[in-house]
DODRENBA-171707 format. One record per residue: x, y, z of N, C-alpha, C in turn; residue in three letters. Coordinates in steps of 0.02 Angstrom, whole numbers. Each point is the difference from the previous one (the first is absolute). Last residue first. Layout:
N
[atom [X Y Z] [X Y Z] [X Y Z] 'ALA']
...
//
This chain:
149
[atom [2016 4038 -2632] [60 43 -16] [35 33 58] 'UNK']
[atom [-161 -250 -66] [35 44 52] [47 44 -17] 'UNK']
[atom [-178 -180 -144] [57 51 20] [-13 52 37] 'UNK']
[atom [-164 -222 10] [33 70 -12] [51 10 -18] 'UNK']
[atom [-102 -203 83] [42 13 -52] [2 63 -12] 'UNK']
[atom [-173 -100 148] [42 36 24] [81 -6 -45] 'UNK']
[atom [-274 64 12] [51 -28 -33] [55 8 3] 'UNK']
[atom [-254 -15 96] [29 57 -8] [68 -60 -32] 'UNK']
[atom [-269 0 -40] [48 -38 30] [75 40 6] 'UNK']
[atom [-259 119 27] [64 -32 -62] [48 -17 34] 'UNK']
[atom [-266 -2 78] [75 23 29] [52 -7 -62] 'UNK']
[atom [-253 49 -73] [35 -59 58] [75 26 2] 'UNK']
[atom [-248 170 5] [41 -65 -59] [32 -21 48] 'UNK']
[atom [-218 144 9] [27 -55 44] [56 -11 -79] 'UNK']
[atom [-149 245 37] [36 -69 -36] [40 -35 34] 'UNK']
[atom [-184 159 103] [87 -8 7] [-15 -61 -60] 'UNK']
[atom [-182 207 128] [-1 -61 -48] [91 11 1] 'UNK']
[atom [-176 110 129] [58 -23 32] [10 -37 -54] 'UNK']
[atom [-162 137 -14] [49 58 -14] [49 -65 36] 'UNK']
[atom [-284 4 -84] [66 -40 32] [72 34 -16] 'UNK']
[atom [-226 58 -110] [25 43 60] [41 -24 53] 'UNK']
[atom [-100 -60 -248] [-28 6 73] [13 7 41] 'UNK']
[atom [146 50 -171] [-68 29 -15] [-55 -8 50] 'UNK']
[atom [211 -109 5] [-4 62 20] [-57 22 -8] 'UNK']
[atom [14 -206 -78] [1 7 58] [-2 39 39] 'UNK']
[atom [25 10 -232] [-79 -40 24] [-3 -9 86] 'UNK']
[atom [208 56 -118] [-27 51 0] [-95 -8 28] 'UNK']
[atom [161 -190 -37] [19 50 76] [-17 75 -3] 'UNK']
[atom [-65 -185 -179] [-6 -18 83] [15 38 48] 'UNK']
[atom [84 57 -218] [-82 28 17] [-49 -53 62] 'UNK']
[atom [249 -17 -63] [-18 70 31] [-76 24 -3] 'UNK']
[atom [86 -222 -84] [-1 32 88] [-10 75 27] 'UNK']
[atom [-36 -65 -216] [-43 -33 31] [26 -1 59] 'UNK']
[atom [150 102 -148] [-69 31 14] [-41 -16 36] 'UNK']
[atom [205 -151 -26] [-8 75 25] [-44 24 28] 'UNK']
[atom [22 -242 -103] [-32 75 -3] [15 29 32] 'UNK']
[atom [85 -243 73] [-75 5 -46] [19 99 -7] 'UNK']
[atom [158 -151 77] [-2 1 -78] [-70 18 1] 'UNK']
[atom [73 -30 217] [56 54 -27] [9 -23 -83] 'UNK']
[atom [-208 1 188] [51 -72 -55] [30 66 -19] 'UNK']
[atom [-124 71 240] [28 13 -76] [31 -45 -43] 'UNK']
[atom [-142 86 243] [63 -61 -23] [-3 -17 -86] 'UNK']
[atom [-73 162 203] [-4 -11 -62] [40 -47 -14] 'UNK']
[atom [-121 101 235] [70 -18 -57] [-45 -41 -40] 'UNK']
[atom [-75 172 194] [-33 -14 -41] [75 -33 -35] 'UNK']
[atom [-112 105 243] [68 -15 -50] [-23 -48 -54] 'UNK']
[atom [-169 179 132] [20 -79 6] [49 -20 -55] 'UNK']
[atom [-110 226 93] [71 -21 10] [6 -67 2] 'UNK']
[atom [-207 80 -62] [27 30 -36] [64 -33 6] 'UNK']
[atom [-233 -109 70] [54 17 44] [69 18 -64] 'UNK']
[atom [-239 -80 -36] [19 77 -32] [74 22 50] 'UNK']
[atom [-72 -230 -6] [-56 30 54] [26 70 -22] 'UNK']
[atom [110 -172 -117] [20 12 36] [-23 49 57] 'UNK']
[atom [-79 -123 -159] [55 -56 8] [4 47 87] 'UNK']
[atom [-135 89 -184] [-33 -26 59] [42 -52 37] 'UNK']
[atom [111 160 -126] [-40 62 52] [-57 -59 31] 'UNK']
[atom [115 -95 -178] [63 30 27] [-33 12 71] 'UNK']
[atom [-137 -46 -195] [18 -81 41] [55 20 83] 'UNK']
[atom [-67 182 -183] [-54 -25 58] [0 -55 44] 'UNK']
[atom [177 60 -176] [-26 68 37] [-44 -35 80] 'UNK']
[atom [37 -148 -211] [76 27 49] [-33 29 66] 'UNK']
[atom [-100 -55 -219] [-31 -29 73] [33 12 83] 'UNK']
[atom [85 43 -243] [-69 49 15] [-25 -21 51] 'UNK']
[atom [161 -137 -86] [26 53 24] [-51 39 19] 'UNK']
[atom [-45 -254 20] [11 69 -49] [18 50 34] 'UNK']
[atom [48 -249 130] [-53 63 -24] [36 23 -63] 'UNK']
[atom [46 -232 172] [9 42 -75] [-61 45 6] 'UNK']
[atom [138 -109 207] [-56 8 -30] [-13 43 -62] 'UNK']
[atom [186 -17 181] [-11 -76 -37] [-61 -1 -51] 'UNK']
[atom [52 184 129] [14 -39 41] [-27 -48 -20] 'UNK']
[atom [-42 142 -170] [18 42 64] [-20 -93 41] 'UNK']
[atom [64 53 -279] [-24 -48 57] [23 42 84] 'UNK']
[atom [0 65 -304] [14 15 66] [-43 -62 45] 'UNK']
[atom [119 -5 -275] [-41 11 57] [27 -9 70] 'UNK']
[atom [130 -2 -213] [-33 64 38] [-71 1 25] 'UNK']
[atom [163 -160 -79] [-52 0 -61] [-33 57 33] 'UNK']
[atom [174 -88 139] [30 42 -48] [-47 1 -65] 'UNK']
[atom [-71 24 264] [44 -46 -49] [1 41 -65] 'UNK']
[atom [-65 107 236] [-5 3 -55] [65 -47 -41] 'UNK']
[atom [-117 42 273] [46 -20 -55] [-7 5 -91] 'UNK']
[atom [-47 92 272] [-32 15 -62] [33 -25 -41] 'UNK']
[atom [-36 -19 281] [36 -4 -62] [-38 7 -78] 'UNK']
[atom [-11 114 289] [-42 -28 -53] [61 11 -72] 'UNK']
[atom [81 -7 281] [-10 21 -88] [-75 -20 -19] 'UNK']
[atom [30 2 261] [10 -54 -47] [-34 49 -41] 'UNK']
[atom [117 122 203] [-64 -28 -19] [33 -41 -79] 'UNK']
[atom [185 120 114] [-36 -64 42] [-74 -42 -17] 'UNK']
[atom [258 90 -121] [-61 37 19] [-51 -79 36] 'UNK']
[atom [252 70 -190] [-41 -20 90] [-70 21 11] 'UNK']
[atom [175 -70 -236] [-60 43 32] [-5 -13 59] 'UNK']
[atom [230 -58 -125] [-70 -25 1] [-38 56 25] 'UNK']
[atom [226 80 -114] [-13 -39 63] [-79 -18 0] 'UNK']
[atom [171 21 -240] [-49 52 73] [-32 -39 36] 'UNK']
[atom [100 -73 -214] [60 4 52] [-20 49 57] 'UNK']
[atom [-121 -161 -226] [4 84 36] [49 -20 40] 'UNK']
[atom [-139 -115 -201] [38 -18 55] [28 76 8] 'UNK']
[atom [-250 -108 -110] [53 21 -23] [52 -10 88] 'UNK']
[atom [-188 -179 -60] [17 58 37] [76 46 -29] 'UNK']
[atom [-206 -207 -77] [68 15 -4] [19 78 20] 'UNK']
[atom [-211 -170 72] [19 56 -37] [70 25 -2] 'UNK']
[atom [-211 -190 73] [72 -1 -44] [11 72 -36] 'UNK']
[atom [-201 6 189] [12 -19 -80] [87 -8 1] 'UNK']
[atom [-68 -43 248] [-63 14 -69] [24 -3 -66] 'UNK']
[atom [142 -30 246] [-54 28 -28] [-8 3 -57] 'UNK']
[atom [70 -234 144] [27 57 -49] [-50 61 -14] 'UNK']
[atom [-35 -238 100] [-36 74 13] [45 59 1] 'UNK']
[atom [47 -238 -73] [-67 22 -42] [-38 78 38] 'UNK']
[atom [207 -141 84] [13 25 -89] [-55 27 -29] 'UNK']
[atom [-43 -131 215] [21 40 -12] [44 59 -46] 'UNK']
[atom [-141 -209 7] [-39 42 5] [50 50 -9] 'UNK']
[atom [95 -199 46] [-35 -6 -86] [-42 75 -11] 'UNK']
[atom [103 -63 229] [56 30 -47] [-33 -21 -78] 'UNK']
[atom [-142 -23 160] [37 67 33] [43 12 -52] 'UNK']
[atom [-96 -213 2] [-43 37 -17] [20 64 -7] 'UNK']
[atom [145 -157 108] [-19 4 -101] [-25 40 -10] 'UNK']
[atom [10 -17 238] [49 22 -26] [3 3 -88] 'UNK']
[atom [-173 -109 122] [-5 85 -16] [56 27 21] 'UNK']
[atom [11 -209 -27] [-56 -21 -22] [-1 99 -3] 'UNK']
[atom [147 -84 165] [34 -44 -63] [-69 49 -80] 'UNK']
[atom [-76 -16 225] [38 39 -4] [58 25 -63] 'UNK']
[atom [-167 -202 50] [-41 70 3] [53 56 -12] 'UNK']
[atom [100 -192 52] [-48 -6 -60] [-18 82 0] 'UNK']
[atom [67 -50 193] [75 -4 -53] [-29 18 -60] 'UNK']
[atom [-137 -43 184] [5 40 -8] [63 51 -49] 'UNK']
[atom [-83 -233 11] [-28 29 -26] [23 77 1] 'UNK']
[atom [151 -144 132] [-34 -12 -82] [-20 43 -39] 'UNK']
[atom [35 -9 251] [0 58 -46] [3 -23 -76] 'UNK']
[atom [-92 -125 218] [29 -4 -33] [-22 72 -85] 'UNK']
[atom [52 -61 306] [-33 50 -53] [30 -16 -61] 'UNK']
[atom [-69 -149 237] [45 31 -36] [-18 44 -61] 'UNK']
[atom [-58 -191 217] [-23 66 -33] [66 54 -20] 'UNK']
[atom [-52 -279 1] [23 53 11] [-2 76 -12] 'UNK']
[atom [-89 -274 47] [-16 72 -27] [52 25 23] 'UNK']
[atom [35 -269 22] [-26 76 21] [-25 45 -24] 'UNK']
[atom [80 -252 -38] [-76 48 -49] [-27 48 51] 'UNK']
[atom [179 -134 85] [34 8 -59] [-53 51 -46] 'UNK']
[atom [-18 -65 223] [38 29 -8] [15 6 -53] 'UNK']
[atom [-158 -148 29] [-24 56 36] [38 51 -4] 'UNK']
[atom [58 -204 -19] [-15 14 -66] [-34 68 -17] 'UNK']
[atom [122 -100 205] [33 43 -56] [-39 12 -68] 'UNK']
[atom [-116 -101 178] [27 74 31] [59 39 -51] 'UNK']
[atom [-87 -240 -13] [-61 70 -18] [20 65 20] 'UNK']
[atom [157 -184 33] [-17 2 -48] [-57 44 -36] 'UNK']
[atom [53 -49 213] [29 27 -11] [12 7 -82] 'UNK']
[atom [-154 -130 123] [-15 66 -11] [62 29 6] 'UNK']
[atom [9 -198 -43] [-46 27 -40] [-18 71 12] 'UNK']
[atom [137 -128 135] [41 -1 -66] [-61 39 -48] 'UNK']
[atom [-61 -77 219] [53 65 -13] [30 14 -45] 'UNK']
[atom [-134 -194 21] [-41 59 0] [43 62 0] 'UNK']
//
Protein backbone atom coordinates (compact mmCIF):
# COMPACT_ATOMS: atom_id res chain seq x y z
CA UNK A 1 0.00 0.00 0.00
CA UNK A 2 2.90 2.43 0.48
CA UNK A 3 4.28 1.88 -2.68
CA UNK A 4 1.07 3.05 -4.30
CA UNK A 5 0.58 5.87 -2.76
CA UNK A 6 3.73 7.01 -3.36
CA UNK A 7 3.21 6.58 -6.68
CA UNK A 8 0.02 8.92 -6.79
CA UNK A 9 1.80 11.54 -5.14
CA UNK A 10 4.35 11.83 -7.95
CA UNK A 11 1.94 11.62 -10.59
CA UNK A 12 0.32 14.40 -8.83
CA UNK A 13 3.66 16.12 -9.07
CA UNK A 14 4.33 15.82 -12.45
CA UNK A 15 0.61 17.38 -13.97
CA UNK A 16 1.03 20.57 -11.75
CA UNK A 17 -0.20 23.92 -13.09
CA UNK A 18 1.94 26.44 -13.23
CA UNK A 19 1.20 29.87 -13.08
CA UNK A 20 3.19 31.50 -15.54
CA UNK A 21 3.06 34.18 -18.33
CA UNK A 22 3.13 32.96 -21.70
CA UNK A 23 4.33 35.99 -23.87
CA UNK A 24 4.03 34.15 -27.21
CA UNK A 25 1.22 35.74 -28.23
CA UNK A 26 2.18 38.81 -26.94
CA UNK A 27 5.39 38.50 -29.26
CA UNK A 28 2.92 37.95 -32.07
CA UNK A 29 0.83 40.77 -31.66
CA UNK A 30 3.82 42.91 -31.47
CA UNK A 31 5.95 41.47 -34.28
CA UNK A 32 2.37 42.06 -36.25
CA UNK A 33 2.15 46.12 -35.69
CA UNK A 34 5.65 46.55 -36.07
CA UNK A 35 4.96 45.64 -40.10
CA UNK A 36 2.04 47.42 -40.09
CA UNK A 37 3.95 50.70 -38.76
CA UNK A 38 6.73 50.24 -41.05
CA UNK A 39 4.39 49.40 -44.48
CA UNK A 40 2.19 52.51 -43.50
CA UNK A 41 4.91 54.66 -42.82
CA UNK A 42 6.43 55.95 -46.30
CA UNK A 43 2.81 56.69 -46.96
CA UNK A 44 2.30 59.85 -44.69
CA UNK A 45 4.72 61.91 -46.66
CA UNK A 46 2.95 65.38 -47.42
CA UNK A 47 0.70 65.47 -50.46
CA UNK A 48 1.57 66.21 -54.07
CA UNK A 49 5.14 65.05 -55.53
CA UNK A 50 6.52 68.35 -56.06
CA UNK A 51 9.98 69.08 -57.16
CA UNK A 52 11.21 72.01 -54.97
CA UNK A 53 13.61 74.61 -56.27
CA UNK A 54 16.98 74.84 -53.77
CA UNK A 55 18.01 77.89 -51.64
CA UNK A 56 20.77 78.46 -48.98
CA UNK A 57 18.20 80.62 -46.47
CA UNK A 58 17.33 79.51 -43.12
CA UNK A 59 13.85 77.57 -42.60
CA UNK A 60 10.73 79.50 -41.30
CA UNK A 61 9.84 79.63 -37.44
CA UNK A 62 6.64 80.19 -36.16
CA UNK A 63 4.17 78.50 -33.77
CA UNK A 64 0.55 78.19 -35.31
CA UNK A 65 0.15 75.34 -38.19
CA UNK A 66 0.86 76.79 -42.08
CA UNK A 67 -1.78 76.29 -44.51
CA UNK A 68 0.04 74.43 -47.66
CA UNK A 69 -0.61 75.37 -51.22
CA UNK A 70 1.11 73.13 -53.60
CA UNK A 71 1.22 73.64 -57.14
CA UNK A 72 2.59 70.62 -59.45
CA UNK A 73 4.08 71.04 -62.47
CA UNK A 74 0.65 70.83 -64.94
CA UNK A 75 -0.14 74.00 -62.65
CA UNK A 76 -2.61 72.95 -60.55
CA UNK A 77 -3.33 74.07 -57.08
CA UNK A 78 -4.06 71.61 -54.01
CA UNK A 79 -4.47 73.37 -50.38
CA UNK A 80 -3.44 70.67 -47.85
CA UNK A 81 -3.54 67.78 -50.24
CA UNK A 82 -6.78 68.78 -51.88
CA UNK A 83 -7.20 69.90 -55.54
CA UNK A 84 -9.01 73.24 -56.21
CA UNK A 85 -9.27 75.97 -59.01
CA UNK A 86 -7.58 78.88 -58.82
CA UNK A 87 -10.83 80.97 -58.60
CA UNK A 88 -11.80 78.89 -55.71
CA UNK A 89 -8.52 80.01 -54.11
CA UNK A 90 -9.90 83.13 -52.46
CA UNK A 91 -12.91 81.67 -50.57
CA UNK A 92 -11.60 78.11 -49.72
CA UNK A 93 -8.56 80.43 -48.06
CA UNK A 94 -10.98 82.90 -45.67
CA UNK A 95 -13.23 79.50 -44.92
CA UNK A 96 -9.96 77.29 -44.15
CA UNK A 97 -9.01 79.89 -42.28
CA UNK A 98 -12.14 81.69 -40.22
CA UNK A 99 -11.05 85.26 -42.18
CA UNK A 100 -8.04 84.96 -39.54
CA UNK A 101 -5.74 87.47 -41.94
CA UNK A 102 -2.26 86.59 -40.02
CA UNK A 103 -2.46 82.89 -40.97
CA UNK A 104 0.98 81.85 -42.67
CA UNK A 105 0.36 80.71 -45.83
CA UNK A 106 3.43 78.39 -48.08
CA UNK A 107 3.65 77.66 -51.37
CA UNK A 108 5.25 74.97 -52.45
CA UNK A 109 6.19 75.38 -56.00
CA UNK A 110 7.53 72.38 -58.89
CA UNK A 111 10.48 74.25 -59.91
CA UNK A 112 9.30 73.42 -63.72
CA UNK A 113 5.80 74.43 -63.56
CA UNK A 114 5.31 78.62 -64.74
CA UNK A 115 6.39 81.48 -63.18
CA UNK A 116 3.27 83.31 -63.88
CA UNK A 117 1.13 80.69 -62.39
CA UNK A 118 2.89 81.15 -59.22
CA UNK A 119 2.71 84.46 -59.24
CA UNK A 120 -0.92 84.45 -59.83
CA UNK A 121 -1.26 82.00 -56.78
CA UNK A 122 0.50 84.55 -54.80
CA UNK A 123 -1.19 87.53 -56.14
CA UNK A 124 -4.76 85.56 -55.50
CA UNK A 125 -3.64 85.39 -52.11
CA UNK A 126 -2.80 88.92 -51.56
CA UNK A 127 -5.85 90.02 -53.05
CA UNK A 128 -7.66 88.31 -50.16
CA UNK A 129 -5.92 89.86 -47.72
CA UNK A 130 -3.34 87.17 -46.40
CA UNK A 131 0.05 89.18 -46.09
CA UNK A 132 2.11 86.02 -44.43
CA UNK A 133 2.65 84.05 -47.69
CA UNK A 134 6.59 82.37 -48.07
CA UNK A 135 7.74 80.04 -50.96
CA UNK A 136 8.88 76.74 -49.41
CA UNK A 137 12.06 75.38 -51.42
CA UNK A 138 14.69 72.76 -50.39
CA UNK A 139 18.01 73.09 -48.83
CA UNK A 140 20.87 73.03 -51.66
CA UNK A 141 23.29 70.48 -51.07
CA UNK A 142 26.35 72.43 -50.23
CA UNK A 143 29.73 71.45 -52.07
CA UNK A 144 32.57 70.84 -50.74
CA UNK A 145 35.17 70.86 -53.95
CA UNK A 146 35.34 74.45 -54.19
CA UNK A 147 38.23 76.47 -54.90
CA UNK A 148 39.70 78.16 -52.08
CA UNK A 149 41.51 81.61 -52.97
Amino acid sequence: MGASLNNITNKRRRHQLTAEINITPLVDVMLVLLIIFMVTSPMLVAGIKVDLPETNSAPISGQDEPISIDIDTSGNAYIQGNKIAINELEAKLKAITKAKYDTRIFIRGDKNVDYGKVMHVVGTINLAGFNKVALITAIKPTTSNKHKI
